[in-house]
Each structure stands twice: as C-alpha cells, then as structure tokens.
MIFITOR-753782 format. One line per field, with one value per residue (C-alpha): z negated, x negated, y; residue in three letters; residue number from 1. Coordinates in steps of 0.25 Angstrom, whole numbers. Layout:
BEGIN
Z (Z:...) $
X (X:...) $
Y (Y:...) $
residu (ALA:...) $
num (NUM:...) $
END
This chain:
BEGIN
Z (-35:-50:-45:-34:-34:-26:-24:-30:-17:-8:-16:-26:-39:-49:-41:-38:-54:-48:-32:-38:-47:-37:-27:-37:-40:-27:-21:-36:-30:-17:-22:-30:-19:-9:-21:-22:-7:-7:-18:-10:4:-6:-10:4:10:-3:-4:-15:-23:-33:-28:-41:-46:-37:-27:-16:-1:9:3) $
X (2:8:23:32:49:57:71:80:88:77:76:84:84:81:67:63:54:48:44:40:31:27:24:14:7:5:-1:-9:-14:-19:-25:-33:-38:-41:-49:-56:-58:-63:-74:-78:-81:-87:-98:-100:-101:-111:-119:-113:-119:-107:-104:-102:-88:-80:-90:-81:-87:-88:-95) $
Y (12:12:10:10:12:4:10:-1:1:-6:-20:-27:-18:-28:-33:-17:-16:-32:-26:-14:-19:-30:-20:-13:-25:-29:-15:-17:-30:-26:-13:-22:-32:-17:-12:-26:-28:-15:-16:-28:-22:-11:-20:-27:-12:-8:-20:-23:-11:-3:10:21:22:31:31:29:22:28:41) $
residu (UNK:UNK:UNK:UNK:UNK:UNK:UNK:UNK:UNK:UNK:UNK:UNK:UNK:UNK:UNK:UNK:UNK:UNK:UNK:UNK:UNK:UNK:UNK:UNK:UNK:UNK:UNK:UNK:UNK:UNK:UNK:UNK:UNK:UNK:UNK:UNK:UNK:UNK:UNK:UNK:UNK:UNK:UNK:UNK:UNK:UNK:UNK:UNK:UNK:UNK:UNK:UNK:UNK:UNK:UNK:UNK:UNK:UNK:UNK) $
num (1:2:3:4:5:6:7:8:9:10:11:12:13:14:15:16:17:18:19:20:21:22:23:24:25:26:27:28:29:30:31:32:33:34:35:36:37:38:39:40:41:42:43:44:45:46:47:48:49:50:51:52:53:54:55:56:57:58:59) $
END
C-alpha cells in the first residue's frame, strides 16, 4: 500500500492527511512484522539453510 483517500465527509477534515498517513504507516508496520515472522518459521522449516533469492516455498 503507498496511499489511501479518505472521504473528508467520513472524519473531521482537518485530521483525514494525519489518519491517512497513520493508516499507511501502520499496515507498513505489520507488513514488516508478517515478512519477519515469516523469514523466521522460514528458517525453522529449512533448517535454517537460505533459500535463493526468489526461490519461493513451497515449490
């Protein structure tokens, strides 16, 4: 996600630039913390050998 519009009509229009930034940020956040979950179960599941760049599991 790179941006997201919320119709002034829905919040108070001068907090709609804050949410939507807020809002970016946090999906940011935990698509951050479900990459680095991942990576981790990724090494329990490999042994902790590094798959190529790309290589995507399962085959």
């Amino acid at each position: 996600m790179r941006a997201i519009r919320i119709d002034p009509k829905l919040a108070d229009p001068n907090e709609v630039e804050m949410l939507q930034d807020l809002i970016v940020a946090a999906f940011a956040d935990a698509k951050a913390k479900v990459e680095s979950a991942n990576a981790e179960e990724m090494r329990k599941v490999t042994g902790g050998i590094d798959l190529p760049a790309g290589l995507k599991f399962p085959f």
